[in-house]
N, C-alpha and C positions, 0 to 999 in steps of 0.2 A: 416756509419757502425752501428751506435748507433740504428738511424730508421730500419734500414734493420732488425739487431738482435729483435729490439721488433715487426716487422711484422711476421719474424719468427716465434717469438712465439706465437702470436695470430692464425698463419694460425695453426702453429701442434694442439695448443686449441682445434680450434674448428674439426678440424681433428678427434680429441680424442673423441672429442662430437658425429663426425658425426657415429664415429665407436663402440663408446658406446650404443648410444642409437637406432642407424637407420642399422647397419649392423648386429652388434654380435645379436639383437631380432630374424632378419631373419633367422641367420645363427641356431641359438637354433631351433627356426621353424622347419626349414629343418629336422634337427636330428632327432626331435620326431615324425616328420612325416613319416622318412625311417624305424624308427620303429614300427610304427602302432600307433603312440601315439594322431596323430591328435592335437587338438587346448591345445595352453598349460593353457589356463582357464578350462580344465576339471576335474571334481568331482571327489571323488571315491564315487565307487558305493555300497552302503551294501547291502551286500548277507548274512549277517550272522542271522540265525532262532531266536525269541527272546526265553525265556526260558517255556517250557512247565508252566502252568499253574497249581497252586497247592490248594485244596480243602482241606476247615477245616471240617473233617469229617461227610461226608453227609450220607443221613439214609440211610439204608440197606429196608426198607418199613414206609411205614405210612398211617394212616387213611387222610392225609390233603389234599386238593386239590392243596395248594401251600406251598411252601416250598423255603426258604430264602438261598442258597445258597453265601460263604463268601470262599473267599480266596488271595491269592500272585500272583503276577505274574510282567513280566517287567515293569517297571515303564515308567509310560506315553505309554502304547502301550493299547493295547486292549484284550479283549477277546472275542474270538465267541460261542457262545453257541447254538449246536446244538442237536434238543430233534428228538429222532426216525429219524432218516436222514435228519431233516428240521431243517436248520440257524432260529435262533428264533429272537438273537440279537447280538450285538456288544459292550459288555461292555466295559467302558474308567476305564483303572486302574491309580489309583492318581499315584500323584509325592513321595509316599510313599510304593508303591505294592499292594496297598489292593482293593480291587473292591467286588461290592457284588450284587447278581441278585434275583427277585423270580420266581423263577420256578413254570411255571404253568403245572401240571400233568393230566395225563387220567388214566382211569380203567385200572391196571394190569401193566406190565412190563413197563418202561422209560427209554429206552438206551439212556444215554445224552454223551455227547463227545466236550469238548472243549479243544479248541488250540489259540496258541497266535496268532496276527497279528500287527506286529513294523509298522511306519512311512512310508520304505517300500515295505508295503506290504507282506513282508518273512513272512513265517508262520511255528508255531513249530508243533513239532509232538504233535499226538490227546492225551488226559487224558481219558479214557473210564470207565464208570462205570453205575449199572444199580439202579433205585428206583423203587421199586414197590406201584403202590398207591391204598390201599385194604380197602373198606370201606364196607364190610359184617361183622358180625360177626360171630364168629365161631359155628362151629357146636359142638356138643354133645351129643353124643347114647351112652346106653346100652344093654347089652348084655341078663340082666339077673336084672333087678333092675326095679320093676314100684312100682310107688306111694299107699301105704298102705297096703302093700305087709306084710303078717304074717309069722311070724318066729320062730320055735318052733325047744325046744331042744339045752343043752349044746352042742353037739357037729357040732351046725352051729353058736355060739354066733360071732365066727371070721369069720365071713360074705365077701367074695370073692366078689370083686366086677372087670367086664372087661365093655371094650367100649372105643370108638372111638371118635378122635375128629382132628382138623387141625392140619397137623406134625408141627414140631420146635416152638409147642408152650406151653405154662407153665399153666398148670394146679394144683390146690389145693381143696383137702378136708378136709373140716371143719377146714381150715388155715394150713393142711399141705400140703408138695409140693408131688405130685404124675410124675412119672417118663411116658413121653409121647415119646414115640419110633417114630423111621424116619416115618415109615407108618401112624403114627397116632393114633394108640392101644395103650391102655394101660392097667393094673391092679392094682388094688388097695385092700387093706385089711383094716376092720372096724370092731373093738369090740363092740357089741352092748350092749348096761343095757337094766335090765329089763323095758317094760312099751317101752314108745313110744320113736323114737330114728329120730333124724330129720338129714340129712347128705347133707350139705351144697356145692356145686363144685361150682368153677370159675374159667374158662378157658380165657388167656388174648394170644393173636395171637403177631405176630412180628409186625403189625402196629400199634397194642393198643386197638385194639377193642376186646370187653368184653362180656361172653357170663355169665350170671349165674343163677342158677338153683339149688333145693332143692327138694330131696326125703322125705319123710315120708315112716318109716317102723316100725312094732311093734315085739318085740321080750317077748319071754316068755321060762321059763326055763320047 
């Protein structure tokens, strides 16, 4: 009886074993396969976009032909940088956020647009924004103003000055700021003294280029 009870126990043992480890795997199998689940070693999949990429305020124009672009984005993932419709590169942002590119620019408008790209492959929605890269300087006409131009009589000493020069940008005479309208005109006024009277302008555009220029006019009462 003794033997018999510990044969017993040995057989339900390995029973337990065989139903452990060689039926109940199958029988899970089965399950996740009536479900569509397939092998039960399978991944989840990331489908999730990484986070749109974020730019430490890039220039609105500039004289330079490149331009150092710095910003955030998901960490360890990347960013694409694409200029006028064309993938330029693929920058790797640290284990910190920060990644940084130089943008190389062409004459006049830069529509650049980047977006992220995770491990992957998910990619977030675009960043758009444009640089204008302007390396003219600005123009500068008058209306009524040429060099050594005489001027007689108190009642022209407040001397009217009009003329045109590139909109949205900052013009001064003789170091005061003169108000330049969207079109580009402007007006200006200038008290002359007697004897020769020299009137200095400097027109600076939104990429930084400088145009300057100096009249000579004589006045007399």
């Amino acid at each position: 009886m003794a033997r018999q009870s510990v044969l017993m126990i040995i057989l339900a043992l390995i029973g337990a074993l065989i139903f452990l480890f060689v039926v109940m795997p199958q029988v899970v199998q089965l399950f996740f396969r009536s479900f569509g689940a397939g092998d039960l070693n399978f991944k989840q999949e990331d489908t999730i976009p990484p986070q749109i990429p974020i730019i430490s305020s890039p220039p609105e124009a500039t004289d330079q032909e490149k331009v150092k672009l710095t910003g955030f984005g998901e960490a360890e993932s990347r960013v694409a940088v694409v200029v006028n419709g064309e993938e330029m590169a693929r920058v790797a942002i640290d284990d910190q956020g920060n990644f940084s590119y130089t943008l190389e620019l062409t004459e006049g408008e830069n529509l650049i647009s980047l977006h992220g790209v995770d491990e992957a492959d998910n990619e977030s929605r675009t960043r758009d924004f444009v640089i204008v890269l302007d390396t003219e300087m600005p123009s500068l006409a008058f209306e009524d103003l040429d060099e050594g131009r005489q001027i007689v009589g108190r009642d022209n000493q407040n001397m009217n000055i009009r003329g045109e020069t590139e909109p949205n940008s900052q013009l001064t005479l003789n170091e005061r700021s003169v108000f330049v309208r969207s079109d580009g005109t402007f007006t200006a006024q200038f008290y002359l003294v007697e004897g020769d009277n020299t009137l200095k302008f400097m027109v600076v555009d939104q990429a930084g280029n400088r145009t300057e220029r100096e009249v000579r006019v004589s006045f007399r009462y």
